[in-house]
C-alpha positions as CSV (number, residue, x, y, z in Angstrom):
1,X,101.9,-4.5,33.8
2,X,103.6,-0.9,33.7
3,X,102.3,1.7,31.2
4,X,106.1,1.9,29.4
5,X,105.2,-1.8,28.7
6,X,101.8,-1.1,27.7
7,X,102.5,1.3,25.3
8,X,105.5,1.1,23.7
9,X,105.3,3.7,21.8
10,X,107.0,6.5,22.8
11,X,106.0,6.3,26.5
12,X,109.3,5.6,28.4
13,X,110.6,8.8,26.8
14,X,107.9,10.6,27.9
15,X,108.3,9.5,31.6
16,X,112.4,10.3,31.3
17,X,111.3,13.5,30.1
18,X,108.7,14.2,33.0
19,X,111.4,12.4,35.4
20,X,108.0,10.3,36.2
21,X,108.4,6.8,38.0
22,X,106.6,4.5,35.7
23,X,104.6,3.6,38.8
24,X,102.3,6.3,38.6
25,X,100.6,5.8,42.5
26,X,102.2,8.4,44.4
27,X,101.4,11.0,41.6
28,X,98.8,13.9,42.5
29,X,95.7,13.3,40.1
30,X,96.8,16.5,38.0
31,X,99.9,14.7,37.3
32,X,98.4,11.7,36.4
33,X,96.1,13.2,34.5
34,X,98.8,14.9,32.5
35,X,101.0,11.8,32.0
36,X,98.1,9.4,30.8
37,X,96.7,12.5,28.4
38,X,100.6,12.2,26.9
39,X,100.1,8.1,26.2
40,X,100.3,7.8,22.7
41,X,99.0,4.8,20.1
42,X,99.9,4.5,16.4
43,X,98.2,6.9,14.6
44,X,94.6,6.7,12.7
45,X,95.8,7.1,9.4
46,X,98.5,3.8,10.0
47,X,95.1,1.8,10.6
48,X,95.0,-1.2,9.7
49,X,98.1,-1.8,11.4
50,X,99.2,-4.7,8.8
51,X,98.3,-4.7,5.1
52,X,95.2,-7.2,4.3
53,X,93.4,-6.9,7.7
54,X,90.4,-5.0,7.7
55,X,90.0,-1.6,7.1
56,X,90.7,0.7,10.2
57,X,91.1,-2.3,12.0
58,X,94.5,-2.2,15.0
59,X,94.5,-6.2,15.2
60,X,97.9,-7.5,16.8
61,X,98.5,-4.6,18.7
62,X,98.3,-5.7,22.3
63,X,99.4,-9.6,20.7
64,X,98.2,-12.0,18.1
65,X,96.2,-14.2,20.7
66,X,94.5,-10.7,22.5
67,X,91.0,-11.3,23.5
68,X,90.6,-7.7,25.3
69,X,91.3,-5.2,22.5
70,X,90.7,-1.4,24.2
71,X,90.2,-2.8,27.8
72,X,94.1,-2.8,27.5
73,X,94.0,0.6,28.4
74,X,92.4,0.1,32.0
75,X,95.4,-0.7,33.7
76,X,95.8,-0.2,37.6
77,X,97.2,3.3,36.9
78,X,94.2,4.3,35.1
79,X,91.8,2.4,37.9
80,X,93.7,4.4,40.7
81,X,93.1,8.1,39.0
82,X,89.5,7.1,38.7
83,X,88.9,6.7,41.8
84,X,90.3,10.1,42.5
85,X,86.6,11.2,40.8
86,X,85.1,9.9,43.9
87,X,83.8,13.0,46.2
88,X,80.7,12.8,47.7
89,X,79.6,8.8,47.9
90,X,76.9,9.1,45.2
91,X,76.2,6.1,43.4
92,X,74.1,5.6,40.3
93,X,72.6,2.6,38.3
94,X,72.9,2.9,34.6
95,X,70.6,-0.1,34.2
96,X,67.5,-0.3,32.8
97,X,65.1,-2.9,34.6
98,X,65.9,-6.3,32.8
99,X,62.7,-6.1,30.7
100,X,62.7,-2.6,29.4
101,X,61.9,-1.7,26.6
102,X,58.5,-3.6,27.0
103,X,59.0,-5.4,23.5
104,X,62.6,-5.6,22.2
105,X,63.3,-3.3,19.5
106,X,65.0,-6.1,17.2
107,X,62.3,-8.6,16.6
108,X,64.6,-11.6,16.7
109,X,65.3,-10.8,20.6
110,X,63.3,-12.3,22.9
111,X,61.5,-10.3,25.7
112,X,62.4,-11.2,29.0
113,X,60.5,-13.7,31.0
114,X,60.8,-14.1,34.9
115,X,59.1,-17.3,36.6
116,X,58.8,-17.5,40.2
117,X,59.4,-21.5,41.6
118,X,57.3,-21.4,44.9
119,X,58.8,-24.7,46.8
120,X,56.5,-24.1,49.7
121,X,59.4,-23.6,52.0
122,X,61.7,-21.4,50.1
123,X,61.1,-20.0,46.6
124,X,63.5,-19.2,43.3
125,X,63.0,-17.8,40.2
126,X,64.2,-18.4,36.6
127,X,64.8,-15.6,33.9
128,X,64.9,-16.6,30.1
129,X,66.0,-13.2,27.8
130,X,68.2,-11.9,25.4
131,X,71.5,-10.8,26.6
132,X,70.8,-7.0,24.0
133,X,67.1,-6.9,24.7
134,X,67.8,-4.3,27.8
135,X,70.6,-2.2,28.8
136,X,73.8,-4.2,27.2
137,X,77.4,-4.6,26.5
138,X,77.5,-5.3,22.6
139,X,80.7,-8.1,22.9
140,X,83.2,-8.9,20.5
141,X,81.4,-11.7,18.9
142,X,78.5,-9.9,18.1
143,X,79.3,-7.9,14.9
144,X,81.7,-9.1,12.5
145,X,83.6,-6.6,9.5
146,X,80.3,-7.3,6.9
147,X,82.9,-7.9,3.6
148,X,85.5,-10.5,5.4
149,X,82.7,-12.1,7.9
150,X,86.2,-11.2,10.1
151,X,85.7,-10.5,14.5
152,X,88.9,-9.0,16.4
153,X,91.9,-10.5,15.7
154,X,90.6,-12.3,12.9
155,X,88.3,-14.5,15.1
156,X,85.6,-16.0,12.1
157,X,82.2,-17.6,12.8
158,X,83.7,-21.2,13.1
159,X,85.0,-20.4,16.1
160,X,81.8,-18.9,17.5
161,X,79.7,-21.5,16.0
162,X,81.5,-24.1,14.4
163,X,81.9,-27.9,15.1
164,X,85.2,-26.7,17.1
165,X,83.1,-24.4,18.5
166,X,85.8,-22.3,21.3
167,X,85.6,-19.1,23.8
168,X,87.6,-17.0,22.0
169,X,86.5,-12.9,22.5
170,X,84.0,-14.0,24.4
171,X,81.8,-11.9,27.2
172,X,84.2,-13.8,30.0
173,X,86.8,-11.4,29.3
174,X,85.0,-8.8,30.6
175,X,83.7,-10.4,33.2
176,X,87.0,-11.7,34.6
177,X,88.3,-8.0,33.8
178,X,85.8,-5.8,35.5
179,X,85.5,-2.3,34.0
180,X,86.7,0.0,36.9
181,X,87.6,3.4,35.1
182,X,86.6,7.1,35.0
183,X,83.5,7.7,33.0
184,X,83.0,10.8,30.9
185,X,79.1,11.9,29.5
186,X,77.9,14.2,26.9
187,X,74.6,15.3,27.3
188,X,73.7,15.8,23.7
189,X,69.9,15.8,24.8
190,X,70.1,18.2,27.0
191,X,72.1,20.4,24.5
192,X,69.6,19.8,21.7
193,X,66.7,21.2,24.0
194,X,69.1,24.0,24.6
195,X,69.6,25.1,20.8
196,X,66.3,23.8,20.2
197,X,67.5,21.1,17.8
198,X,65.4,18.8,15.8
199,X,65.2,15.0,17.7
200,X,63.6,11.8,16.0
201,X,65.2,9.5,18.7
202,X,63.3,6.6,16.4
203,X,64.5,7.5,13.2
204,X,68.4,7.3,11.8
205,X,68.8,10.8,12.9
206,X,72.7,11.3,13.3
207,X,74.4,13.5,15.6
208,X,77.6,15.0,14.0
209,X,80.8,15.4,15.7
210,X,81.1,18.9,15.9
211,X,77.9,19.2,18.0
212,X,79.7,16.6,20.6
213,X,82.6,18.8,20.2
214,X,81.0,21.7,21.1
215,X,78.8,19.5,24.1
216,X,82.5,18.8,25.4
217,X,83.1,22.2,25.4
218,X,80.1,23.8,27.0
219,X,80.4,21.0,29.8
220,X,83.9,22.1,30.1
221,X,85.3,18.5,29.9
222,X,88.5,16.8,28.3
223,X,89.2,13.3,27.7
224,X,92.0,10.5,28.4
225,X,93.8,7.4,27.4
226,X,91.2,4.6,29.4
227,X,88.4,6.6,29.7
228,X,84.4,5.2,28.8
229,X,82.5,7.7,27.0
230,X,78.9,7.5,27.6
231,X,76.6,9.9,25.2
232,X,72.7,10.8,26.2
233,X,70.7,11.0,23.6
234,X,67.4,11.3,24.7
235,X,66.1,7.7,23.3
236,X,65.7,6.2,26.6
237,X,64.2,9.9,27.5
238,X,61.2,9.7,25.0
239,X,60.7,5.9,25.1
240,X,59.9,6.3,29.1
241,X,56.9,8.6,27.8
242,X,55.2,6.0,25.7
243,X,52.1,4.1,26.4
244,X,52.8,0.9,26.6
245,X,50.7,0.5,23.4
246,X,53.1,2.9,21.2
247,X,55.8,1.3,23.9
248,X,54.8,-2.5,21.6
249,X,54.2,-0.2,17.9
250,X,57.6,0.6,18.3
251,X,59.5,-2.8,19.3
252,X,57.1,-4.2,16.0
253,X,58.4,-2.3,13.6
254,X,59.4,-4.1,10.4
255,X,61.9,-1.1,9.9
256,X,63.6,-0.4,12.9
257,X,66.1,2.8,13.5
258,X,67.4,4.7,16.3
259,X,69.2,7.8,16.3
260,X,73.0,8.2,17.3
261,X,76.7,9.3,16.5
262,X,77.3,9.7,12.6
263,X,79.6,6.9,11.5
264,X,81.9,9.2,9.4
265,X,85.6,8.9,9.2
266,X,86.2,11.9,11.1
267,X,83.8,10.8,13.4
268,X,85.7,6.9,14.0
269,X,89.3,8.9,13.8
270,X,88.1,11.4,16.9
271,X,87.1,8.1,19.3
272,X,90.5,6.6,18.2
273,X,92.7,9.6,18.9
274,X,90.9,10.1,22.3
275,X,91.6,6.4,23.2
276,X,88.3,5.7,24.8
277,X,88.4,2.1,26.5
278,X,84.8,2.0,25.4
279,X,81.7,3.3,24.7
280,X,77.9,3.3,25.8
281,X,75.1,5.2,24.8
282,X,71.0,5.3,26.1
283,X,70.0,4.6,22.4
284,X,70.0,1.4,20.4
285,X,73.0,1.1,18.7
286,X,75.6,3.8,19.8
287,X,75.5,4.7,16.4
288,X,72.6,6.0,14.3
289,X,71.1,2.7,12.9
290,X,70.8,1.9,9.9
291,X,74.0,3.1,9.6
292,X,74.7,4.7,6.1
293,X,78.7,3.7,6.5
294,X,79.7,7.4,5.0
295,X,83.1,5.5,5.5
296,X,82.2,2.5,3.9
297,X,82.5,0.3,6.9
298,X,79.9,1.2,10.3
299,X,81.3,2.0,13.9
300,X,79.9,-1.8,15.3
301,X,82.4,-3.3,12.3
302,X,85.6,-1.0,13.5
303,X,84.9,-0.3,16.8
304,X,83.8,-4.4,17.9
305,X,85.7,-6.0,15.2
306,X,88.4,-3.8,14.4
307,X,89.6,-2.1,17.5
308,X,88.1,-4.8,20.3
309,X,86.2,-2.1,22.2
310,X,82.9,-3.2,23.9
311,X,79.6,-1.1,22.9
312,X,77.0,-0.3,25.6
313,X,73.6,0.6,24.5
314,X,70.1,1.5,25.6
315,X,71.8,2.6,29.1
316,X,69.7,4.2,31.6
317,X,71.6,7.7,31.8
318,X,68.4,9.9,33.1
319,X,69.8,10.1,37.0
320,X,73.1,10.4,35.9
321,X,72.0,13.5,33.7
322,X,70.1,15.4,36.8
323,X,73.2,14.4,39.1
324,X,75.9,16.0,36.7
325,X,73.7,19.1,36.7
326,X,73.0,19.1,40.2
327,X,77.0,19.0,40.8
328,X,78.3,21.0,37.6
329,X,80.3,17.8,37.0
330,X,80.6,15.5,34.0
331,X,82.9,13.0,34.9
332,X,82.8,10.0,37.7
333,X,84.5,6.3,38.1
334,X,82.6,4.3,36.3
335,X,82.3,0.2,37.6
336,X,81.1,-2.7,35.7
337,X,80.8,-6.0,36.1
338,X,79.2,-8.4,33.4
339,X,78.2,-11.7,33.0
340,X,80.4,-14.6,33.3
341,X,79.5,-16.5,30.8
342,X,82.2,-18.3,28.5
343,X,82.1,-17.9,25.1
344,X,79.3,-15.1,25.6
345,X,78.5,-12.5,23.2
346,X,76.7,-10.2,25.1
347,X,75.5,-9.2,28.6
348,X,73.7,-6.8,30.8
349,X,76.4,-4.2,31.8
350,X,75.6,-4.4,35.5
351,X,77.2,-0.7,35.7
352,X,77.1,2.2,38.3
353,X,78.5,5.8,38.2
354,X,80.0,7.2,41.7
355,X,80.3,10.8,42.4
């Protein structure tokens, strides 16, 4: 598929204009960096796209019958430029071991459990755990629009659950479309400690968009059309200094919250207009949870539901932190391979940052 027929808005006049082949592999990764920044989407304030569909959803704009949503934007073009990113042969994990945290901080997920089978000649082992009790992609299925009960593309809980029962928006997508992209991080721990910010990583504390504005800015970084946004912010950090006792206290909790991004309209219209293919986060729940829906509607219902793009949460982004440092840059391909599981709603990301 070529971007002009990816996004048909606007884009072939913008390649005529650059005298650009719509192939974009013999490009130098300045100019492709300029002609994907240029891609262009219908505007935020045109959301929802037709009148009765959720509120800032974008459902039938990749196709009535889509079952990727964002991913769209990770065509071979994009995959090509990221690997551009790749200088020195540094790979990272952005896992968490399967069964961390200790106790899981929703108490209706189920810690993992890991049995060896000793066969006397060979041996195997069996895991049983909750595809969102460790590092995770949140899937399409797993958060519907609250008011409607609605999933992307108008997917309802009849088709997840229902006697007819099918695999629509489920993990498999993901699996059979492995996330090969450039990934981006803002440090927002790392900047706190700097300006000496306050940081209650278990409470709702939200971080507001200016201050990953201005993280964007200090780090020097800019954003494009395909890109996965990954934001530190210093939950997995303070977790990893627990006892295991206040490790369990805090997976117990009858009232669980996590900081994370404020789930403001200005907020939701900044991740559209930067066209991230998705996001991930080291906390809970991407966005700070409970969320107070400022907008009326949270970023799980827009972003999942509305927009089809995966969340990743309670990522392991400490490495990844020292190694941006270490080489004064903040971006990197970005890989991820998923379950395959059909009709899935979730799984372990599986994902690794090369340098």
């Amino acid at each position: 598929m070529t971007l002009a027929r990816l996004f048909p808005f606007k884009f072939s006049r913008l390649l005529r204009k650059n005298n650009q082949a719509e192939d974009l592999g013999n490009l130098k990764s300045c100019e492709i960096t300029t002609v994907l920044a240029n891609v262009q989407r219908p505007a935020f304030d045109e959301l929802p796209l037709r009148k009765g569909d959720p509120k800032g959803s974008a459902w039938n704009l990749w196709g009535k019958d889509d079952e990727l949503g964002t991913l769209n934007l990770i065509t071979k073009d994009f995959t090509r430029a990221a690997a551009t990113e790749i200088k020195v042969g540094k790979a990272i994990s952005l896992n968490l071991p399967i069964n961390v945290p200790m106790k899981p901080m929703n108490p209706r997920r189920k810690a993992c459990s890991h049995t060896i089978i000793a066969k006397g000649y060979a041996n195997d082992d069996e895991l049983d755990f909750n595809t969102q009790s460790s590092s995770h992609w949140d899937g399409l299925r797993h958060y519907p629009y609250s008011e409607t009960q609605q999933f992307y593309n108008g997917v309802v809980q009849d088709d997840i659950s229902g006697e007819k029962a099918n695999s629509k928006i489920g993990i498999q997508n993901l699996a059979s479309h492995p996330l090969v992209t450039r990934g981006v991080l803002l440090d927002w721990y790392s900047y706190s400690l700097d300006k000496k910010l306050p940081h209650s990583p278990f409470t709702n504390q939200s971080i507001p968009l200016w201050q990953l504005l201005e993280v964007a800015r200090e780090q020097r970084v800019s954003f494009r059309r395909g890109d996965i946004l990954l934001i530190r912010t210093g939950w997995t950090a303070v977790y990893n200094k627990l006892t295991d006792g206040e490790k369990i206290d805090l997976g117990g909790r009858e009232h669980r919250a996590s900081c994370g991004v404020e789930a403001t309209r200005d907020a939701i219209r900044w991740h559209w207009e930067q066209g991230f293919a998705a996001v991930a986060t080291d906390t809970v729940a991407y966005e700070s949870w409970p969320s107070t829906k400022p907008w009326g509607v949270s970023m799980h219902e827009v972003f999942l539901s509305g927009w089809g793009m995966p969340i990743g949460e309670t990522w392991d982004l400490e490495e990844l932190s020292e190694t941006c440092k270490q080489l004064g840059r903040w971006t990197f391909m970005l890989t991820s391979q998923p379950l395959h599981l059909p009709a899935g709603v979730a799984s372990p990301p599986n994902a690794t940052a090369i340098f």
